[in-house]
C-alpha positions as a Markdown table, in Angstrom:
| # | Residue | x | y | z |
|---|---|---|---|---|
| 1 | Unk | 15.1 | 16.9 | 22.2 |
| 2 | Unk | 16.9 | 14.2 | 23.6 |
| 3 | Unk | 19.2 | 12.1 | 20.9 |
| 4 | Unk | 19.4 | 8.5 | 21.3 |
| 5 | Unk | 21.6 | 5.6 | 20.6 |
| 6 | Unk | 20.9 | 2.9 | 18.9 |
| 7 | Unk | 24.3 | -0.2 | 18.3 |
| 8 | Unk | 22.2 | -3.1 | 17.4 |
| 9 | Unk | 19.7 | -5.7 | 18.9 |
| 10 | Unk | 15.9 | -4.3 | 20.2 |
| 11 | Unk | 15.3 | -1.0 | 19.5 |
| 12 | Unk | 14.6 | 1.0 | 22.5 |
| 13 | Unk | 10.8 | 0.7 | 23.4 |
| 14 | Unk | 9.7 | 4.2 | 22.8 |
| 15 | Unk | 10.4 | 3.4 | 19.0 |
| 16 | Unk | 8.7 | 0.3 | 18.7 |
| 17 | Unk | 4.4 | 0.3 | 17.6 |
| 18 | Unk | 2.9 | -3.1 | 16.5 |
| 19 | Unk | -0.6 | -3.1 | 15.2 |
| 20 | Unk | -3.5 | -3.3 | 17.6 |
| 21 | Unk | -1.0 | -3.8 | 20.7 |
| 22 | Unk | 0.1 | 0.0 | 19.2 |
| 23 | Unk | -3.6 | 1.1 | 20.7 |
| 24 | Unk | -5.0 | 1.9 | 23.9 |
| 25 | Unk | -7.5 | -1.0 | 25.1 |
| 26 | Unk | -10.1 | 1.6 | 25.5 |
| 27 | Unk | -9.9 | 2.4 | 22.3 |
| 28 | Unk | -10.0 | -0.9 | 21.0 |
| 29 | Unk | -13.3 | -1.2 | 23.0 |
| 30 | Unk | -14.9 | 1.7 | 22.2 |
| 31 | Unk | -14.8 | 1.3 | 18.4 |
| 32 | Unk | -16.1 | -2.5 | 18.7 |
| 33 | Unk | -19.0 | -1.0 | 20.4 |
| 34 | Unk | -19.8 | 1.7 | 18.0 |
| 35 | Unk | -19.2 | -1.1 | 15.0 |
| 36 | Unk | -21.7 | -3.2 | 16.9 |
| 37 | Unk | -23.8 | -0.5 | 17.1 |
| 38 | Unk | -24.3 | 0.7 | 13.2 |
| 39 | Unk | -24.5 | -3.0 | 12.6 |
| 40 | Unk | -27.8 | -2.8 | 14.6 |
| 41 | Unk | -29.2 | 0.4 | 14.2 |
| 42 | Unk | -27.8 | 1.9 | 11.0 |
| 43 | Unk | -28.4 | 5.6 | 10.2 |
| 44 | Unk | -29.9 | 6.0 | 13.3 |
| 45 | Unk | -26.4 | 5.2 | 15.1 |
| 46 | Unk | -24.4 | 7.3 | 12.3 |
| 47 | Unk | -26.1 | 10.3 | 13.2 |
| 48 | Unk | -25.9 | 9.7 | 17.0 |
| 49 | Unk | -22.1 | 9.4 | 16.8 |
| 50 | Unk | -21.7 | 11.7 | 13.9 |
| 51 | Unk | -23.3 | 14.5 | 17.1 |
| 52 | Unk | -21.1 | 13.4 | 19.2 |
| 53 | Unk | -17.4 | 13.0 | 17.4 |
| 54 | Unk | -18.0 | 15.7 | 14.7 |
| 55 | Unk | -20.4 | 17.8 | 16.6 |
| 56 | Unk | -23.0 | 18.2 | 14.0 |
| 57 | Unk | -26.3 | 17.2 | 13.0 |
| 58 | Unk | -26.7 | 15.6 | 9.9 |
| 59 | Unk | -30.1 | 14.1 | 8.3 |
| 60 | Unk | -29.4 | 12.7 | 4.6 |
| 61 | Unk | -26.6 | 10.8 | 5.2 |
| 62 | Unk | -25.6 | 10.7 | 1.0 |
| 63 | Unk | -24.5 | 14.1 | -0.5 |
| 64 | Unk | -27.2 | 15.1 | -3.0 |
| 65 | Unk | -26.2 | 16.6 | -6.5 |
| 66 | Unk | -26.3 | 19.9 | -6.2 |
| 67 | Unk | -23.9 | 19.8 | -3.4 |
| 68 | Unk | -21.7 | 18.7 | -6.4 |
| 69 | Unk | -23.1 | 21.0 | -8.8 |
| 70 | Unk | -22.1 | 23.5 | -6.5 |
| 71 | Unk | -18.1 | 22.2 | -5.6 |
| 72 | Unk | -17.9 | 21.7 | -9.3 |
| 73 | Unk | -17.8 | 25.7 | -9.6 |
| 74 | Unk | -15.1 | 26.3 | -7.5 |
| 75 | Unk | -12.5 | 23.9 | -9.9 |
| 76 | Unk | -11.1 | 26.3 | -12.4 |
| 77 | Unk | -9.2 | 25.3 | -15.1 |
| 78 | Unk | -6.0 | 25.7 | -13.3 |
| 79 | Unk | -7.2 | 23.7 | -10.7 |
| 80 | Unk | -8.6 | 21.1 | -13.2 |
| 81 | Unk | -5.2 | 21.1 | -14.8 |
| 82 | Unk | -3.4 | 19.6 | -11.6 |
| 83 | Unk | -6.8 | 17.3 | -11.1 |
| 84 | Unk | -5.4 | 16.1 | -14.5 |
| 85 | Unk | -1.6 | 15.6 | -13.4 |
| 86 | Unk | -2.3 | 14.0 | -10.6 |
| 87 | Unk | -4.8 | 11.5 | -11.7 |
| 88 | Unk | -3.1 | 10.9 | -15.1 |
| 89 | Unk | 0.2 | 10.2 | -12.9 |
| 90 | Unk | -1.6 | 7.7 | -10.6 |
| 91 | Unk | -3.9 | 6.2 | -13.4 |
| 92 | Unk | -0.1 | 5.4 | -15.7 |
| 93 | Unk | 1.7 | 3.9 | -12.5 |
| 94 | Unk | -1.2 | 1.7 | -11.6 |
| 95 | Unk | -1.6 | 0.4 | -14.8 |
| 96 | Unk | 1.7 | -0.6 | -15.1 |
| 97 | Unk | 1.6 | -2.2 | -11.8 |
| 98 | Unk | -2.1 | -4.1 | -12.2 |
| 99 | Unk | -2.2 | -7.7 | -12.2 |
| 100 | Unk | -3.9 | -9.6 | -15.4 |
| 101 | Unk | -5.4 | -12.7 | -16.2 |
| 102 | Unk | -2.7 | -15.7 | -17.4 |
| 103 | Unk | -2.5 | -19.2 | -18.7 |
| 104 | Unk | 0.1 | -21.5 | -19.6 |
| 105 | Unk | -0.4 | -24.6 | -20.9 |
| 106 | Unk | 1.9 | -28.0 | -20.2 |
| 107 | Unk | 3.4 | -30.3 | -22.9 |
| 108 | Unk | 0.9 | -33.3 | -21.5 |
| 109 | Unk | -2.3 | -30.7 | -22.3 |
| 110 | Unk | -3.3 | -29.5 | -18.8 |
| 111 | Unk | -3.9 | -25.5 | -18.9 |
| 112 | Unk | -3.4 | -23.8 | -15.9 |
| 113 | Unk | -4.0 | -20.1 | -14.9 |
| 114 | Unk | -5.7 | -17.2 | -13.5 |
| 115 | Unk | -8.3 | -15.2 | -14.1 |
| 116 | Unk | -8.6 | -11.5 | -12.4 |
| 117 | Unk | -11.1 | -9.7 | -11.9 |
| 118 | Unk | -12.5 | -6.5 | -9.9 |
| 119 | Unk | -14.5 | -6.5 | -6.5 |
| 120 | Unk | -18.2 | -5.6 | -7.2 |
| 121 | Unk | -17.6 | -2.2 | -4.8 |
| 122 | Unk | -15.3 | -0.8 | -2.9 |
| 123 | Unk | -15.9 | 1.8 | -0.3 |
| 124 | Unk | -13.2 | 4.4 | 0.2 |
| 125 | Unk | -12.8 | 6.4 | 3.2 |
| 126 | Unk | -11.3 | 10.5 | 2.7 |
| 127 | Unk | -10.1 | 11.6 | 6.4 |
| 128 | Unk | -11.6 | 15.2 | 6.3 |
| 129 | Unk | -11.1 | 15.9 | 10.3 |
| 130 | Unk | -8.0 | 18.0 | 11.1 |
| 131 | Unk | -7.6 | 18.6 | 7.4 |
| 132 | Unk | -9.5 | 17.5 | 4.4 |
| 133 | Unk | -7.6 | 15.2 | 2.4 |
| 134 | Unk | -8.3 | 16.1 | -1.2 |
| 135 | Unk | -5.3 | 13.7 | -2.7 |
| 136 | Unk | -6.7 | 10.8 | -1.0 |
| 137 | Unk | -10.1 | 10.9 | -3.7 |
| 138 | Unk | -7.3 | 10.5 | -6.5 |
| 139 | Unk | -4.8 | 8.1 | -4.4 |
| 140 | Unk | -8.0 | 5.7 | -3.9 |
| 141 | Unk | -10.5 | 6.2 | -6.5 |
| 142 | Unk | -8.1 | 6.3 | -9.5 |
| 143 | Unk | -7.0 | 2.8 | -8.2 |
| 144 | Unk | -10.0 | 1.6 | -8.1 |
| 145 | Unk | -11.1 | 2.5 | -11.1 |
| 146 | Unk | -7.7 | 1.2 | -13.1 |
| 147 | Unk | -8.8 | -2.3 | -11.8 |
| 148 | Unk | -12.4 | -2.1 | -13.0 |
| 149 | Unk | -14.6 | -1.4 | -9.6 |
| 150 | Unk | -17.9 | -0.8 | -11.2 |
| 151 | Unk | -19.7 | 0.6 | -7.9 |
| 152 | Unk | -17.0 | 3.4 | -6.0 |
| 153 | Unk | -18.3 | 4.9 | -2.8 |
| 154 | Unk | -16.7 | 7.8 | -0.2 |
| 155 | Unk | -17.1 | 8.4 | 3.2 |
| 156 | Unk | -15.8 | 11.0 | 4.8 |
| 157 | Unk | -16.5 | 13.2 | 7.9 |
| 158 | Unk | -18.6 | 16.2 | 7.7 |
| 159 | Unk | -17.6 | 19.9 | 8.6 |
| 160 | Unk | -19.5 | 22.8 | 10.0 |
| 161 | Unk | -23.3 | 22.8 | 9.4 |
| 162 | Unk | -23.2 | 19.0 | 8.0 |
| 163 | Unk | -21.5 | 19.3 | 4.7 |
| 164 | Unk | -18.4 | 17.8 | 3.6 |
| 165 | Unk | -15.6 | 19.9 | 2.8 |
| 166 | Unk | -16.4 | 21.2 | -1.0 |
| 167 | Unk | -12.7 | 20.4 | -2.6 |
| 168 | Unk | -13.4 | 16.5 | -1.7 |
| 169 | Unk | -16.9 | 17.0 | -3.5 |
| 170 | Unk | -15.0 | 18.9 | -6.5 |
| 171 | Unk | -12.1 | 16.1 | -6.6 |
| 172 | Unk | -14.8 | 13.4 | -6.3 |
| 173 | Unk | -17.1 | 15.0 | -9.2 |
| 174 | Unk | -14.0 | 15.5 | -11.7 |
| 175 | Unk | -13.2 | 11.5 | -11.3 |
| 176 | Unk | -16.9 | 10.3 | -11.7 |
| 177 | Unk | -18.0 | 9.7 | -8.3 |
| 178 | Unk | -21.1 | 10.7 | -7.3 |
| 179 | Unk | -21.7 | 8.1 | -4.1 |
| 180 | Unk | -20.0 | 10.5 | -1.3 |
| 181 | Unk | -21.3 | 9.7 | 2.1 |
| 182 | Unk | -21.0 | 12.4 | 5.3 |
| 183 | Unk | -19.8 | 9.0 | 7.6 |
| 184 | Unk | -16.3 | 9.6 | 9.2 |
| 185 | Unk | -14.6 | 7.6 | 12.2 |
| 186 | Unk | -15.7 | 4.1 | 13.1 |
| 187 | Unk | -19.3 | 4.8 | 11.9 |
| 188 | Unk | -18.5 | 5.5 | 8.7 |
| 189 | Unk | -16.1 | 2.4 | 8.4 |
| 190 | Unk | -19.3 | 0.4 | 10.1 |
| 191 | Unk | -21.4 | 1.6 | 7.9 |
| 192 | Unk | -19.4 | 1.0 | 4.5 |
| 193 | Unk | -18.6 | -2.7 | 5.5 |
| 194 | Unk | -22.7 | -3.7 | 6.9 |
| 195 | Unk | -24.8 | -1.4 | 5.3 |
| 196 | Unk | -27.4 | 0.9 | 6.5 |
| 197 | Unk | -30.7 | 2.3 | 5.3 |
| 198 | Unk | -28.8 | 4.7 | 3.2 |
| 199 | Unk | -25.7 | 3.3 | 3.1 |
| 200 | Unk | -25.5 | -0.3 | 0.9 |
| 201 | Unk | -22.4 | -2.4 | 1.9 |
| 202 | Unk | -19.4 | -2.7 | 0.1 |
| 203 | Unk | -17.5 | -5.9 | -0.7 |
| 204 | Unk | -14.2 | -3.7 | 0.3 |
| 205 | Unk | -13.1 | -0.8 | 2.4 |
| 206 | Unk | -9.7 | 1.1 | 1.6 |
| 207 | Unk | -8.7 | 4.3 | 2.8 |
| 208 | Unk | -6.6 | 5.9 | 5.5 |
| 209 | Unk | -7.5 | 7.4 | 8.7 |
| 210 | Unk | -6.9 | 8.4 | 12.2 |
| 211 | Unk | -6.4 | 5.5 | 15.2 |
| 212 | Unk | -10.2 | 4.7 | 15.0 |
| 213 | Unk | -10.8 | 4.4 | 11.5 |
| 214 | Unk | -7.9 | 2.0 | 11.8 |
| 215 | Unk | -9.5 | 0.2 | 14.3 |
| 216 | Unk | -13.2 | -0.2 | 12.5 |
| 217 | Unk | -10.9 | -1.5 | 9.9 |
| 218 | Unk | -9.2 | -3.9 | 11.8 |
| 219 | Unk | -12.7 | -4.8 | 13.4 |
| 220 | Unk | -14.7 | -5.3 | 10.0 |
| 221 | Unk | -12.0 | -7.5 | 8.6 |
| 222 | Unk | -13.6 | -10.7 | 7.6 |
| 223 | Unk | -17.1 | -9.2 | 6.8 |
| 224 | Unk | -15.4 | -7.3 | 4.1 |
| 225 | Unk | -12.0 | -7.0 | 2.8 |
| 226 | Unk | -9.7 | -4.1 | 3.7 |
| 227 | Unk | -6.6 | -2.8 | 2.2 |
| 228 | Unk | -4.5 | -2.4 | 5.5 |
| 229 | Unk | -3.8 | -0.9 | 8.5 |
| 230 | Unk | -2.9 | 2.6 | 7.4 |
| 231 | Unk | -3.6 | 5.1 | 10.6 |
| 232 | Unk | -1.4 | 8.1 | 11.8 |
| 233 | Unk | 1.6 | 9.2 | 9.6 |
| 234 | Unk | 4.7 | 8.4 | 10.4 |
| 235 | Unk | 8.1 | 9.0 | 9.0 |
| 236 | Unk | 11.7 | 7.7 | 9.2 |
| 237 | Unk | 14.8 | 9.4 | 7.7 |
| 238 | Unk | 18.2 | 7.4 | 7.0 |
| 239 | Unk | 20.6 | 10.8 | 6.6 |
| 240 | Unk | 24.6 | 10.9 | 6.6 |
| 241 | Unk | 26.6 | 13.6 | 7.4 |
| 242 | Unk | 26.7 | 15.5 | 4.1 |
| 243 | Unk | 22.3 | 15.9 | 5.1 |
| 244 | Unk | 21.1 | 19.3 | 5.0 |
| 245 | Unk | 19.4 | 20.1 | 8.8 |
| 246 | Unk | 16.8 | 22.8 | 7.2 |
| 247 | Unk | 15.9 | 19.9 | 4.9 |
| 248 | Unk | 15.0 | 16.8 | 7.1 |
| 249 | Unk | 13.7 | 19.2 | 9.4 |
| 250 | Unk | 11.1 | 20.6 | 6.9 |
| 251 | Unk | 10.4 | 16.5 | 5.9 |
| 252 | Unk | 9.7 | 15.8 | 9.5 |
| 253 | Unk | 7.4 | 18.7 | 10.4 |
| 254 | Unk | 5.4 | 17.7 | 7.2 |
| 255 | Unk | 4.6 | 14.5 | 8.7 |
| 256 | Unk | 4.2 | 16.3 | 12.2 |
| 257 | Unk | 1.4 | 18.5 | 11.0 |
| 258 | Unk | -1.2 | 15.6 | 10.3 |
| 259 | Unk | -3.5 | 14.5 | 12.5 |
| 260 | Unk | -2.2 | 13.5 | 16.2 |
| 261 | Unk | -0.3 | 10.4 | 16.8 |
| 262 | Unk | 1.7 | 10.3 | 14.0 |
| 263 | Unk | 5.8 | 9.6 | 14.8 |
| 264 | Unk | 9.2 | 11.1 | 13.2 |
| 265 | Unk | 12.5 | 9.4 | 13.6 |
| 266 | Unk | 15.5 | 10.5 | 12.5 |
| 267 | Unk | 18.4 | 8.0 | 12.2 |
| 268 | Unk | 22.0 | 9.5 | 11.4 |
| 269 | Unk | 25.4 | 8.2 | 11.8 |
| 270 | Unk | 26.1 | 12.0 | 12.3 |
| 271 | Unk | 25.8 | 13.3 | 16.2 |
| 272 | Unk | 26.2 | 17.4 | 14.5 |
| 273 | Unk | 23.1 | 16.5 | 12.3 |
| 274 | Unk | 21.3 | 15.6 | 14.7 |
| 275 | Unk | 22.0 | 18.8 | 17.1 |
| 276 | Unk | 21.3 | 20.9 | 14.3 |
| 277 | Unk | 18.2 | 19.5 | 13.0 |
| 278 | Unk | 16.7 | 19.5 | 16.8 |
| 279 | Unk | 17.7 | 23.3 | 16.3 |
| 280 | Unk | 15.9 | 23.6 | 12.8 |
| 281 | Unk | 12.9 | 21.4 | 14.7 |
| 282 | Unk | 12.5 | 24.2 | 16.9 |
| 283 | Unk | 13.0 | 27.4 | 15.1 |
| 284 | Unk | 10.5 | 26.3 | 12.2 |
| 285 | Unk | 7.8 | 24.6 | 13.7 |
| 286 | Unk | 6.7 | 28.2 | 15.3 |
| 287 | Unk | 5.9 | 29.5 | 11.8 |
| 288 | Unk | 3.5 | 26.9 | 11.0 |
| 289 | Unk | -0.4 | 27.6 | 10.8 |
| 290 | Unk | -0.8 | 24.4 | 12.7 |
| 291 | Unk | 2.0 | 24.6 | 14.9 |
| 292 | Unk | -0.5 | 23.3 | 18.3 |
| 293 | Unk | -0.7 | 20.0 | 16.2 |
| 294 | Unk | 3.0 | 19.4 | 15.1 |
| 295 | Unk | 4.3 | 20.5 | 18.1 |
| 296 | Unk | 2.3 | 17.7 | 20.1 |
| 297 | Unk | 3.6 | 15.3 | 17.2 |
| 298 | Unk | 6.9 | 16.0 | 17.7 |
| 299 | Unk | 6.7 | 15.9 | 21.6 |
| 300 | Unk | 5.2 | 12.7 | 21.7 |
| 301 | Unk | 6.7 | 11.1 | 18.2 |
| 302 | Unk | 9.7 | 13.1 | 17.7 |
| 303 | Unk | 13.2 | 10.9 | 17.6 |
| 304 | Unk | 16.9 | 11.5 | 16.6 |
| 305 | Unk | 18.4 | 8.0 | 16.9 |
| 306 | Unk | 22.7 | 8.1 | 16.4 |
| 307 | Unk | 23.9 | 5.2 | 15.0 |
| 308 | Unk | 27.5 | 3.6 | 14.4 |
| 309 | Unk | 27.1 | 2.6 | 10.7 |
| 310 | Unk | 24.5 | 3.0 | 7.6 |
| 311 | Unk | 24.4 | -0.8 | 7.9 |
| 312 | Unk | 22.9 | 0.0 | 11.5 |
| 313 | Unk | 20.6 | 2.4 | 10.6 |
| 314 | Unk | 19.4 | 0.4 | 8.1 |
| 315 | Unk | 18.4 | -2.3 | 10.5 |
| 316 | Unk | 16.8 | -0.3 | 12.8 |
| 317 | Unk | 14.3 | 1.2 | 10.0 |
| 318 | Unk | 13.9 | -2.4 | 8.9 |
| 319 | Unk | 12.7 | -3.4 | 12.3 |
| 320 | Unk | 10.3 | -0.1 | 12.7 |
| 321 | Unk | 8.9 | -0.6 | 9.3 |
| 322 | Unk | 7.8 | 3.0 | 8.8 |
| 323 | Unk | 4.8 | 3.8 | 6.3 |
| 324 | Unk | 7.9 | 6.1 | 4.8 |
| 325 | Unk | 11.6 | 5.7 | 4.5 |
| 326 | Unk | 13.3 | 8.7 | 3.0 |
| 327 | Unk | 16.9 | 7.9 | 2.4 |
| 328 | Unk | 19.4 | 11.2 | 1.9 |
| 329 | Unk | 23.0 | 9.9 | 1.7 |
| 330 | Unk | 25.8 | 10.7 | -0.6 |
| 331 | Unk | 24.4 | 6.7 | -2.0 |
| 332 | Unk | 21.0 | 6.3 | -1.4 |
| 333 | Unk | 20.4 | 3.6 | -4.2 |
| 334 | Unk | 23.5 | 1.7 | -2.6 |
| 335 | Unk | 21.3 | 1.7 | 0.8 |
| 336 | Unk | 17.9 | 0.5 | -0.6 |
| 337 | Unk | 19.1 | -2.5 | -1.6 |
| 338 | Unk | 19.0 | -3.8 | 2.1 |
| 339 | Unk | 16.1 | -2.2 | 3.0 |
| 340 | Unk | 13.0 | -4.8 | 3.5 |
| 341 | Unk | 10.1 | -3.2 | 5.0 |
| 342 | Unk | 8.9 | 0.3 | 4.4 |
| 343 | Unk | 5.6 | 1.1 | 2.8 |
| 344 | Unk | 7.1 | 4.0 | 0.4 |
| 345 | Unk | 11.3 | 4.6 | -0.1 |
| 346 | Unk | 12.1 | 8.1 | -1.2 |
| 347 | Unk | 15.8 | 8.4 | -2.5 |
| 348 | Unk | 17.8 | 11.4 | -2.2 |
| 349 | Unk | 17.4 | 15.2 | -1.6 |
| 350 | Unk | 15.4 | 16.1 | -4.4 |
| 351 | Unk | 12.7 | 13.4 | -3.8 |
| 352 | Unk | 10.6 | 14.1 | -0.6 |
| 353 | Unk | 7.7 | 12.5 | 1.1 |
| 354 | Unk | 5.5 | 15.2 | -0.4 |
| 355 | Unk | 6.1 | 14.4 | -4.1 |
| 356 | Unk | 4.7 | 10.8 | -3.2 |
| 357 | Unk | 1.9 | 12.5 | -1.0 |
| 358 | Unk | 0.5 | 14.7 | -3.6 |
| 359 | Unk | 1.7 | 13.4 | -7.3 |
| 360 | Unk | 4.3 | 11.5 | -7.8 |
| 361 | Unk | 1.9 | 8.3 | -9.0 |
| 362 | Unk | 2.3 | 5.1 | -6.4 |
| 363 | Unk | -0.9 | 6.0 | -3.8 |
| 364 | Unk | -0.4 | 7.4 | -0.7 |
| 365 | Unk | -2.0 | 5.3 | 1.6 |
| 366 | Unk | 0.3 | 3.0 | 3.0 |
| 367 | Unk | 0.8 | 0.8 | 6.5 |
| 368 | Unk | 1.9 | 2.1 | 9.4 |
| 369 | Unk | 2.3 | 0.8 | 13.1 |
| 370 | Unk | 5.0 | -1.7 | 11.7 |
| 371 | Unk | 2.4 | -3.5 | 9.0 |
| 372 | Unk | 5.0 | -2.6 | 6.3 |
| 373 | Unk | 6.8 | -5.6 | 7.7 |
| 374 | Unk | 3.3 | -7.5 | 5.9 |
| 375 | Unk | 1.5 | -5.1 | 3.9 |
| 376 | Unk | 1.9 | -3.3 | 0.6 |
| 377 | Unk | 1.1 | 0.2 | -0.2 |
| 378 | Unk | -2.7 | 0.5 | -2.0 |
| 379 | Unk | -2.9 | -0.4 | -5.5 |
| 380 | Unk | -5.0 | -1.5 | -8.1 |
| 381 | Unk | -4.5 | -5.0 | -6.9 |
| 382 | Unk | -5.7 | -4.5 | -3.5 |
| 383 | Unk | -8.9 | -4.2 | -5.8 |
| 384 | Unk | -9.0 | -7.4 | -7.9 |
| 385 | Unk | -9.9 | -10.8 | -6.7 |
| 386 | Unk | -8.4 | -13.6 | -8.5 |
| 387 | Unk | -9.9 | -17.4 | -9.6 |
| 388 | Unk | -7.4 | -20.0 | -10.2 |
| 389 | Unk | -7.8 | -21.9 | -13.5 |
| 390 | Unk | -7.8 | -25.4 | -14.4 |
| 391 | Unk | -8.3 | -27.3 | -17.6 |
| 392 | Unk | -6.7 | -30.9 | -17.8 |
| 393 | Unk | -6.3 | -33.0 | -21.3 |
| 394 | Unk | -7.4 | -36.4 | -20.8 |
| 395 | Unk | -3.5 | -37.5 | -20.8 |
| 396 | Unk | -3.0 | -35.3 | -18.0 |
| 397 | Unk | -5.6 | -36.6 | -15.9 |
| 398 | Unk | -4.5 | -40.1 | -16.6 |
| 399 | Unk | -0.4 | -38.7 | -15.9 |
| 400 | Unk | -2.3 | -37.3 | -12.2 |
| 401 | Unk | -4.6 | -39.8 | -11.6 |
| 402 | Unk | -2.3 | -42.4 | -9.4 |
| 403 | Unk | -0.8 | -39.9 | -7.3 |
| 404 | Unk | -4.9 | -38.1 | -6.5 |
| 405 | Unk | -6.3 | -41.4 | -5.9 |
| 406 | Unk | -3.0 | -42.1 | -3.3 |
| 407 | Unk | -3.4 | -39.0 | -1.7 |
| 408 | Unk | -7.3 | -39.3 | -1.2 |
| 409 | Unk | -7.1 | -42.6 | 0.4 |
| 410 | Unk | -4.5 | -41.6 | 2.3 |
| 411 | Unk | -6.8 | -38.8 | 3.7 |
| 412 | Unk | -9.8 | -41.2 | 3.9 |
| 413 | Unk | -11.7 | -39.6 | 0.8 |
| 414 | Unk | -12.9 | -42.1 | -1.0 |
| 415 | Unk | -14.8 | -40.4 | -3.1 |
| 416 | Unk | -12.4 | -37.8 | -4.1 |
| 417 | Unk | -10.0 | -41.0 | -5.4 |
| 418 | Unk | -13.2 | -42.4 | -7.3 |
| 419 | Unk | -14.1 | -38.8 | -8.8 |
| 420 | Unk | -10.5 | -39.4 | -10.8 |
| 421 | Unk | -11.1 | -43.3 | -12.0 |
| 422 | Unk | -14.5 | -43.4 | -12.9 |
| 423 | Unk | -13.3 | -40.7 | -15.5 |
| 424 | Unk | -10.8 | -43.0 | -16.8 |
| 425 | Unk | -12.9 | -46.0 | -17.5 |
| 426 | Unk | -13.8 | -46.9 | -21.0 |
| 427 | Unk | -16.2 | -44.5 | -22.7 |
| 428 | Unk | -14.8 | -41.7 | -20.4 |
| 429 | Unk | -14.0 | -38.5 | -22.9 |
């Protein structure tokens, strides 16, 4: 594995992925036809696609209950008590984090504020391809349900014979969800955000996936709300020279085991790191079970980047904006305070990308492709729409009422200026 440099300025090419420029135009053509496609024909196109893409046939589209009933058996109670953890641990930090309603009032009367509340239904999408993704029922229901979404539904790629993978139903059934849909790829997105004869719509789709759930996403935008570009995994590691090799090595194979297209970089002011964790790279990926799929990660994703300075290495992840930065230096608070876009910071040693995969509390599903230079990781927020309040006292109207009636002339709206005197005239209340 080849070790770059990097001094400053662009960053070489190979390193660089920006939204939907980051995807074949094949792609992007293919998944606006199957998006087209559900839109017209609903279930009907579903299945067709779900034959082709997942190789199976599927006829009820919704999982019935005793699929549940059946999952539910297989969650013991020390299964349950992780299911507990990890939902108690994401239900605390998004409650801290949720936006509420506010008003503040000003000394002339006028009260101004918000008012928050949750979308009507949100539809959640569970990768279950490569690997079913049981944390990703608790890192986007339990979000979901911490802002008040009274309607919650899954979709999610069926396995062998047409089901979906029985830990996603057992996660699903211990956090009160019974709408789970066998919809994965762009049909399942397509069908979330129009509707189908067994699907209803929802108002918002969050979730991530693989490069063409990303691009139904991006492609639905507009008829429904989404969360954000959140596609293959992707990792980048700011390490000094006192980093362990065996360590970062193990951090970037975990991200090199999802799904493919997912990217690794390793930036290091230390060329001896760098050798030694292409070494580690090596050795270890051969003992994994799904060493075919890491092994074409790291081929295609895999980069050790040598840099001059911390303060360069901190630049360069700033201009990738990975969906994780993991920061293990001798002072890794010291370095996040210039660090401006990453989806998810992990400081130190003892505080790897897993912990924030599987428990730690902030959801998993983050940007990628660069979008952490925009977006935000999921959140209760993503779920709540907000209404701007207004409520003026009669002074303040009369305090505001030359400066609207200026501005509305100036713009040619007449009626907008009268709309402010007529309520001034005598008898006005």
């Amino acid at each position: 594995m080849n070790i770059r440099e990097y001094r400053g300025g662009k960053p070489p090419a190979a390193l660089e992925r920006s939204g939907v420029d980051a995807f074949p135009p094949e792609a992007v053509a293919g998944v606006r036809k199957i998006v087209a496609d559900v839109r017209d024909r609903g279930d009907a196109a579903v299945r067709d696609y779900t034959r082709r893409f997942d190789r199976v046939e599927v006829g009820r589209l919704r999982v019935a209950r005793a699929e549940f009933t059946a999952a539910r058996g297989l969650a013991a109670e020390p299964v349950k008590r992780v299911f507990r953890r990890v939902r108690d641990n994401i239900r605390g930090y998004q409650e801290a984090a949720m936006a509420r309603d506010w008003t503040a009032v000003r000394s002339d009367g006028a009260m101004l504020g918000e008012k928050v509340s949750p979308v009507a239904s949100a539809g959640l999408y569970i990768p279950g391809g490569t690997a079913p993704l049981v944390s990703t029922v608790f890192m986007t229901v339990v979000p979901a349900q911490v802002a008040g979404v009274p309607r919650i539904a899954l979709a999610t790629p069926p396995g062998p014979g047409g089901k979906v993978n029985p830990w996603i139903l057992a996660a699903a059934d211990f956090l009160g969800v019974d709408e789970v849909y066998r919809a994965g790829g762009a049909q399942g997105i397509a069908a979330l955000a129009f509707g189908t004869e067994s699907v209803p719509r929802t108002e918002m789709i969050a979730g991530p996936g693989n490069s063409y759930v990303t691009l139904a996403k991006m492609e639905v935008c507009g008829f429904v709300r989404i969360d954000m570009p959140a596609g293959p995994s992707e990792i980048a590691i700011i390490a000094d020279g006192s980093a362990r090799p065996r360590v970062l090595a193990a951090d970037m194979l975990a991200q090199a085991e999802h799904g493919p297209g997912g990217s690794c970089v390793l930036i290091s002011t230390s060329r001896k790191l760098l050798r030694e964790v292409a070494r580690e790279l090596s050795r270890a990926e051969q003992e994994l079970p799904r060493r075919r799929i890491a092994a074409a990660n790291l081929k295609r994703g895999a980069f050790l980047v040598k840099v001059p300075s911390i303060a360069r290495a901190v630049e360069l992840a700033n201009r990738l904006a990975p969906e994780h930065l993991e920061i293990v230096t001798g002072k890794p608070e010291a370095v996040l305070q210039n660090i401006e876009n990453a989806g998810a910071v992990f400081l130190g040693e003892s505080s790897p990308v897993a912990v924030g995969d599987y428990i730690a509390g902030p959801s998993h599903v983050l940007p990628t492709g660069g979008a952490a230079a925009a977006f935000s990781p999921l959140s209760a927020n993503d779920f709540l729409k907000k209404s701007s309040v207004v409520g003026y006292s009669r002074e303040a109207l009369r305090k505001e009422a030359e400066s609207v009636a200026l501005l509305a002339r100036l713009e040619g709206l007449e009626a907008h200026a009268r709309s402010i005197e007529l309520r001034l005239e005598e008898g006005g209340r």
